[in-house]
C-alpha positions as CSV (number, residue, x, y, z in Angstrom):
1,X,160.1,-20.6,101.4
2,X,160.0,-17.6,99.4
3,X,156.1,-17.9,99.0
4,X,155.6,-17.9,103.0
5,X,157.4,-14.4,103.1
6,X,155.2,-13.1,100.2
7,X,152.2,-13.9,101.5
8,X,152.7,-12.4,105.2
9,X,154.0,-9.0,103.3
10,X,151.2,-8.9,101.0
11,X,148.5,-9.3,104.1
12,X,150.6,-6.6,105.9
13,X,150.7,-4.5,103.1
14,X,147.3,-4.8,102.2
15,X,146.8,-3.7,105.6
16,X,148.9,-0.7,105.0
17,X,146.8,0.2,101.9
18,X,143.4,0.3,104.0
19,X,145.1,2.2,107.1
20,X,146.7,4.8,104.3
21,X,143.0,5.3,102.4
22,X,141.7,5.6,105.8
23,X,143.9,8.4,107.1
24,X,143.7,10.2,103.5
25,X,140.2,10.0,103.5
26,X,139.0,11.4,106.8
27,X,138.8,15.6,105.9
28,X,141.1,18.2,107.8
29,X,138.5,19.7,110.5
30,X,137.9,23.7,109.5
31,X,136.0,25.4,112.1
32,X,132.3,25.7,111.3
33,X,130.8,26.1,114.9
34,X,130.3,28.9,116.8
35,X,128.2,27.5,119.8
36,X,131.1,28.3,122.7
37,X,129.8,25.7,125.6
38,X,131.0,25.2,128.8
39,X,134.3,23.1,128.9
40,X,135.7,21.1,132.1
41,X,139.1,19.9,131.1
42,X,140.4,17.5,133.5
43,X,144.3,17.1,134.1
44,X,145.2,13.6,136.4
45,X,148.4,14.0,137.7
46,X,151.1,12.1,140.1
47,X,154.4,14.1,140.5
48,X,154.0,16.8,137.8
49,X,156.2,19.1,139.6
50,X,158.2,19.9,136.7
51,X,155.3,19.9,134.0
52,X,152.4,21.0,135.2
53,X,152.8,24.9,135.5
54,X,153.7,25.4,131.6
55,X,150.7,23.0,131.2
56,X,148.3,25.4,133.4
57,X,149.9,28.3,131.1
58,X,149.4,26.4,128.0
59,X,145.7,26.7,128.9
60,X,145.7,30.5,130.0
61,X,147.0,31.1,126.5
62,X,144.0,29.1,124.7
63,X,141.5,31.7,122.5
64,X,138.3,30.2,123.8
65,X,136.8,32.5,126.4
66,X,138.1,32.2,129.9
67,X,134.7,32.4,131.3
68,X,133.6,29.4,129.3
69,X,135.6,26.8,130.5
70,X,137.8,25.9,134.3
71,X,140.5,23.4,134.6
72,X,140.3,20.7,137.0
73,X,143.9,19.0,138.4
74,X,143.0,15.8,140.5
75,X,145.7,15.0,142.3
76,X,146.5,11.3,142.8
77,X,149.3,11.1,146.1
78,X,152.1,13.2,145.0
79,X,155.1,13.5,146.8
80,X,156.8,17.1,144.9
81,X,155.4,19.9,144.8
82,X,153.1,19.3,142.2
83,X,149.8,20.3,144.4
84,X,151.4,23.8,145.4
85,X,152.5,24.7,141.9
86,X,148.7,24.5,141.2
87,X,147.7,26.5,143.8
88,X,150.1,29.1,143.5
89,X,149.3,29.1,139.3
90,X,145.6,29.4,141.0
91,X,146.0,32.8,142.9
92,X,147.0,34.5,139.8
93,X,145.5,33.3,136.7
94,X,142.5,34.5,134.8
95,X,141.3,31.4,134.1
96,X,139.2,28.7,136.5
97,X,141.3,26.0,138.1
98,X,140.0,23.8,140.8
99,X,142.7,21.4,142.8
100,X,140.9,18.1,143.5
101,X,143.2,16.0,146.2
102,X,142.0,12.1,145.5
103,X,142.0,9.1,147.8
104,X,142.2,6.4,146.4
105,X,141.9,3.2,148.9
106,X,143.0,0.9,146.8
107,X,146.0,1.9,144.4
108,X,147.2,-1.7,144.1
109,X,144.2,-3.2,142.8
110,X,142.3,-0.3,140.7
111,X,143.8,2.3,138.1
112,X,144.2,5.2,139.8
113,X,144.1,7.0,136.8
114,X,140.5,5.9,136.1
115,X,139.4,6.9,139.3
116,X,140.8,10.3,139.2
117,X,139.4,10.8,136.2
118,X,136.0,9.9,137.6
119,X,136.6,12.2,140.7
120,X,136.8,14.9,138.0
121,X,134.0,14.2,136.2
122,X,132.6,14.0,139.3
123,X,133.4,17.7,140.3
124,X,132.9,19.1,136.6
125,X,130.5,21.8,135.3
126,X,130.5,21.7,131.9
127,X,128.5,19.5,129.2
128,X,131.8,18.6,127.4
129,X,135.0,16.6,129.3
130,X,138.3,17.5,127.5
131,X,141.3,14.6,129.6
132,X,144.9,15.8,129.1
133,X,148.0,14.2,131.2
134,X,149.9,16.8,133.0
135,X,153.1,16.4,131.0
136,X,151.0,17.7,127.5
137,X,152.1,20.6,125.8
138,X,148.6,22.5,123.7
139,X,148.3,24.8,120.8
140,X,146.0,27.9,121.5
141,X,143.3,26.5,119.9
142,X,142.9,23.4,121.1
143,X,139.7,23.7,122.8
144,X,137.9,25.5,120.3
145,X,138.7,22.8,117.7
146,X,137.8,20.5,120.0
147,X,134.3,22.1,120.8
148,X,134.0,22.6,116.6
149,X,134.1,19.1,116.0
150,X,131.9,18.1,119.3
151,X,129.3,20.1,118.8
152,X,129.3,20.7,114.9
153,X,129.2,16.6,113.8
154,X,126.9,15.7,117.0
155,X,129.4,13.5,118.8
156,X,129.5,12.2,122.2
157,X,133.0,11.4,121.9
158,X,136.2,13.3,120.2
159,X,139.4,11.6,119.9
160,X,142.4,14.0,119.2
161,X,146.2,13.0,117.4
162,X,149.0,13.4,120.2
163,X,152.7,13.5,118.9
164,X,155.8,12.9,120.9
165,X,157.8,16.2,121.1
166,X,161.2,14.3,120.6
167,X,163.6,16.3,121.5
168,X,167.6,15.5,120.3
169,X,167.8,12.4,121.6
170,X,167.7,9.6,118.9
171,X,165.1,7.3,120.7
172,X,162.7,10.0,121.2
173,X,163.0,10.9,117.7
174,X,162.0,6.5,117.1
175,X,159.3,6.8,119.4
176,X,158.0,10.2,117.4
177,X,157.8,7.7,114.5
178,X,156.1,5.1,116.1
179,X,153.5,7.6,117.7
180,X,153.2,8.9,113.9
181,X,152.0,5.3,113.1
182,X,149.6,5.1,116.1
183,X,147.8,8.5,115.4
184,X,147.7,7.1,111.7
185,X,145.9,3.8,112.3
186,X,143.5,5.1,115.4
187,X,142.3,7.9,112.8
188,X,141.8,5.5,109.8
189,X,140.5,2.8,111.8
190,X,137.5,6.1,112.7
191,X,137.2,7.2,109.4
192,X,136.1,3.5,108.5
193,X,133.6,2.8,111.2
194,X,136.0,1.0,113.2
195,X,136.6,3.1,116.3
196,X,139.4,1.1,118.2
197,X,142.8,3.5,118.9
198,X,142.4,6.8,120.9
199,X,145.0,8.3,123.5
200,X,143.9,9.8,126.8
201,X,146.2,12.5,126.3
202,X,143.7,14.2,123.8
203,X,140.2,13.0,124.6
204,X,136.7,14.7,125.2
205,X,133.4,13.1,125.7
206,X,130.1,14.3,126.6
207,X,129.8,14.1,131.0
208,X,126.2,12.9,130.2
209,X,127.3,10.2,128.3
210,X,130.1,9.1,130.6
211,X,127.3,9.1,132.9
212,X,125.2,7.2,131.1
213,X,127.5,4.5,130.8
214,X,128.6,4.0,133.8
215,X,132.2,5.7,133.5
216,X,135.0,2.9,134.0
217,X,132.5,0.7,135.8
218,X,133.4,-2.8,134.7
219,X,136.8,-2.5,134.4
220,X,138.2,-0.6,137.1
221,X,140.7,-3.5,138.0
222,X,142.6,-2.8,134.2
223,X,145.6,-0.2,135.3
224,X,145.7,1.1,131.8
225,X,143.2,1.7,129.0
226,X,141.3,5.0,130.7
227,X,140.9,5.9,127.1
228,X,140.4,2.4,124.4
229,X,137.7,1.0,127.5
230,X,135.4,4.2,127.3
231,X,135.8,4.6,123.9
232,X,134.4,1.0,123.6
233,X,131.6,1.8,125.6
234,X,130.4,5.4,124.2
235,X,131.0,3.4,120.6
236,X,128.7,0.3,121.9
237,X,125.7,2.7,123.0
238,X,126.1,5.4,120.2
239,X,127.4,3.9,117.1
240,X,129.1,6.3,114.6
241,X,129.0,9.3,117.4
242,X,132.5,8.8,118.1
243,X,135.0,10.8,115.9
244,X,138.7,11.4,115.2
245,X,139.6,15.5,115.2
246,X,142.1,15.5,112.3
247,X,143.7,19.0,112.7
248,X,146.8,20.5,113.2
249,X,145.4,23.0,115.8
250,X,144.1,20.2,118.4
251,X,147.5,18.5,118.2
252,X,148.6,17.4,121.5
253,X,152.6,17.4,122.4
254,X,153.4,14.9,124.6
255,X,157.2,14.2,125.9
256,X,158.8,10.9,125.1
257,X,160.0,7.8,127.3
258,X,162.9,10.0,129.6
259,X,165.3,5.9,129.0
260,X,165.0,2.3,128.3
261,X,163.8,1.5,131.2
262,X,161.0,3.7,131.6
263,X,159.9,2.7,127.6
264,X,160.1,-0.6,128.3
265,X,157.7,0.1,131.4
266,X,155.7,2.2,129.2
267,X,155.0,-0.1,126.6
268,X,154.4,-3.5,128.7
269,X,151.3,-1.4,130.4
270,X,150.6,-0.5,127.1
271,X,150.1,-4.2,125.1
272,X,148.9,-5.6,128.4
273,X,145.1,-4.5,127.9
274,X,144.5,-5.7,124.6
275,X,143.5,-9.2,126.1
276,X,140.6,-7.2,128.6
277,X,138.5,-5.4,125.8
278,X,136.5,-8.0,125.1
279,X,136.2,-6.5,121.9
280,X,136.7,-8.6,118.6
281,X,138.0,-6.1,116.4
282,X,140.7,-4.9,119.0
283,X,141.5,-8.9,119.2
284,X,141.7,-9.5,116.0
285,X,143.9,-6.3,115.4
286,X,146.0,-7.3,118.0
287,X,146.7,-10.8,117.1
288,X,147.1,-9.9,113.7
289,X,149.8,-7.1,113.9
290,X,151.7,-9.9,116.7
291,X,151.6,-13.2,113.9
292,X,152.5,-10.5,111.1
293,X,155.4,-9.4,112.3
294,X,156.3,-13.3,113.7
295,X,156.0,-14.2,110.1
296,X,158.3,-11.3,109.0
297,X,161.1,-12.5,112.0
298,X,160.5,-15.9,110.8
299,X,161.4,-14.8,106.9
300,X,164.4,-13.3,108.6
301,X,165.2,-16.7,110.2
302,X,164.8,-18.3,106.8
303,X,166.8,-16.1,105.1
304,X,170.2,-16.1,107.9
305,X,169.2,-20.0,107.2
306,X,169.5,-20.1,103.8
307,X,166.1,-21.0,102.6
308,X,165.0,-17.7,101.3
309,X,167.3,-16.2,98.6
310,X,169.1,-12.6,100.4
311,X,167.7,-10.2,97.5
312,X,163.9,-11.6,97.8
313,X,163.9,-11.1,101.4
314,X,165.4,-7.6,100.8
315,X,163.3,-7.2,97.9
316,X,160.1,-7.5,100.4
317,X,161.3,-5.7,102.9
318,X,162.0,-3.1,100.7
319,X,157.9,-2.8,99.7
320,X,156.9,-2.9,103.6
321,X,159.2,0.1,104.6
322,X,158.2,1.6,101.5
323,X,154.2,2.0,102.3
324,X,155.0,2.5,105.6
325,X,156.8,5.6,104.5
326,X,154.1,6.9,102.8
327,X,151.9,6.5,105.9
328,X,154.3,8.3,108.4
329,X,155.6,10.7,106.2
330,X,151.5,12.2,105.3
331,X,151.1,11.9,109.0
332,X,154.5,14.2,109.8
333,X,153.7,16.5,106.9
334,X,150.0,16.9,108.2
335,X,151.5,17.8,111.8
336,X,153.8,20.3,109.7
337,X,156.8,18.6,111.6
338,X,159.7,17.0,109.8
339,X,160.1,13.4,109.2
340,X,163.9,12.4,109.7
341,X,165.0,9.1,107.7
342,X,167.5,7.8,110.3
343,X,164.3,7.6,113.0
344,X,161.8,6.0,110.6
345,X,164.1,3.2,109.2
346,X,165.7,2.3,112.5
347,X,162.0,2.2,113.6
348,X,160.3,0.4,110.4
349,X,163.5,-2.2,110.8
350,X,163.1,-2.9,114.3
351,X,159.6,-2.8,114.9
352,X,159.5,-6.3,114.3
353,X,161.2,-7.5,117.2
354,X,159.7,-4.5,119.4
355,X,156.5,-6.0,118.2
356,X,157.1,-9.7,119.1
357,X,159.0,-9.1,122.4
358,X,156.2,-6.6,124.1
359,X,153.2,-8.7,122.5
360,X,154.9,-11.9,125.0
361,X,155.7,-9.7,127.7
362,X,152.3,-8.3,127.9
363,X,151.4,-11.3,128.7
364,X,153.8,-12.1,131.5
365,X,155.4,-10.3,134.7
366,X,154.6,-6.4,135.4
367,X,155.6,-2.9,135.0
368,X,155.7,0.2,137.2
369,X,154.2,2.9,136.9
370,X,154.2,6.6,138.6
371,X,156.0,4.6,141.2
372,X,154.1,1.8,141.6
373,X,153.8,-1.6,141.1
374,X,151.2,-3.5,139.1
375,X,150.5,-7.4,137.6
376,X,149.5,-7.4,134.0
């Protein structure tokens, strides 16, 4: 049985090889443009209370000119004090930020997030859309690197890498790893034509092109996926005008899962839109990582059972967790952060059974999210 373990680490590692070339093969972005353009960054939030004033400051602090961009916060029901933090970070800063108090009718039965996205595009002024969530944490050139990759490659879309800040606890320091392996594979998967992973943390579009395909319309009724579905879209009506910003300056901090409940939430919203893009590369993606890492629990099976000699499976194990390493530790190196061995090979181990458990429960039950309830 051997030879069935073989050949499900070779696919996967093959795999790994093209994800690897990708990443090392899309260039570091130096700034090249000096065209400053007017910027609407748009910040959905529900019960931001605690986050969303260093957020506003975060954006104070950016070195593009304040009188070239204004921040939009569409507020989606919250119950803190999330809208008066806002208003009061209004009155005295030297930037432009607009409160935008959404309605929406029907938070059961459409993403919420989607529509208060569209609410903002809606009340925007500039050419180019920069989405963050209102828990992000930005470097102080975020938006020019942003606008030096929009308007310097002729894009309608920007995608931008977004790393968990993980704090001391050991699971946010796991899910920094796994995020490492997500900003890895959405950038290669650009650099070879193959636009499929992007993160709505760190997302900018052209508002005429949002426009022009109709913003969410289609798939309003998906909770999550604000980010994959227009990315689809822009990719479908402007192929290869959709790009990955590989640079350490346009890095987005975003704060991990707070327990295991709220990953396990997390993650469930997560796997459960792959089945609604009614793409074929992100079904085939998807269905291949899931039977990949069913073949590797299966070898484990095997092995506890006797039918696979200890030292081959270790032996193959060994090679996965080995180019996986290579991946996340060029992805931790480019983010200048430090990539901690306990983290990655409690993550490379388990991923497996993360893998396989939240591919079948994305296809069963439901999750909560910002308090509410949803059906995947």
């Amino acid at each position: 049985m051997t030879w069935f373990l073989f050949t499900i680490i070779c696919l996967y590692g093959v795999f790994l090889i093209w994800i690897i070339t990708g990443w090392k093969k899309l260039p570091a972005v130096k700034l090249v443009s000096r065209n400053e353009i007017f910027i609407s960054v748009v910040i959905p939030v529900r019960n931001e209370a605690r986050n969303i004033g260093i957020l506003l400051q975060d954006l104070e602090n950016q070195d593009y000119p304040a009188n070239k961009f204004e921040v939009i916060v569409v507020d989606d029901h919250s119950t803190d004090e999330t809208r008066e933090i806002v208003m009061a970070s209004r009155l005295k800063s030297v930037i432009t930020i607009r409160l935008v108090e959404f309605k929406n009718t029907y938070p059961g039965q459409h993403s919420s997030k989607k529509a208060a996205i569209t609410a903002g595009v809606d009340a925007a002024s500039g050419e180019l859309i920069v989405l963050t969530d209102g828990d992000s944490r930005l470097k102080t050139g975020w938006l020019t690197f942003i606008r030096n990759h929009f308007t310097a490659m002729d894009l309608k879309l920007v995608a931008g890498p977004v790393f968990v800040r993980s704090g001391r606890s050991f699971i946010g320091r796991i899910q920094s790893v796994e995020f490492a392996s997500l900003i890895g594979s959405g950038a290669a998967l650009f650099a070879w034509n193959y636009p499929t992973l992007c993160n709505g943390a760190n997302l900018a579009f052209s508002r005429r092109t949002f426009l022009e395909v109709g913003g969410y319309s289609g798939n309003e009724g998906i909770i999550s996926g604000d980010d994959e579905f227009l990315l689809k879209k822009i990719q479908k009506k402007y192929p290869g005008q959709a790009g990955f910003l590989k640079s350490r300056e346009a890095i987005v901090l975003t704060p991990p899962a707070e327990n295991i409940r709220n990953f396990i939430q997390q993650r469930k919203r997560w796997a459960g839109k792959w089945k609604k893009h009614g793409n074929s590369t992100n079904m085939y993606l998807a269905l291949f990582i899931f039977f990949i890492h069913c073949g590797i629990l299966a070898g484990f099976v095997l092995t506890l059972l006797g039918y696979i000699p200890v030292l081959n499976f270790a032996g193959l194990i060994f090679v996965k967790i080995f180019l996986e390493f290579i991946l996340i530790r060029d992805i931790f190196n480019f983010a200048g952060m430090k990539m901690e061995p306990g983290p990655f090979i409690t993550c490379s181990i388990l991923y497996s059974f993360y893998a396989v458990i939240f591919g079948i429960l994305a296809n069963t039950g439901g999750y909560s999210w910002k308090g509410r309830k949803y059906k995947n």
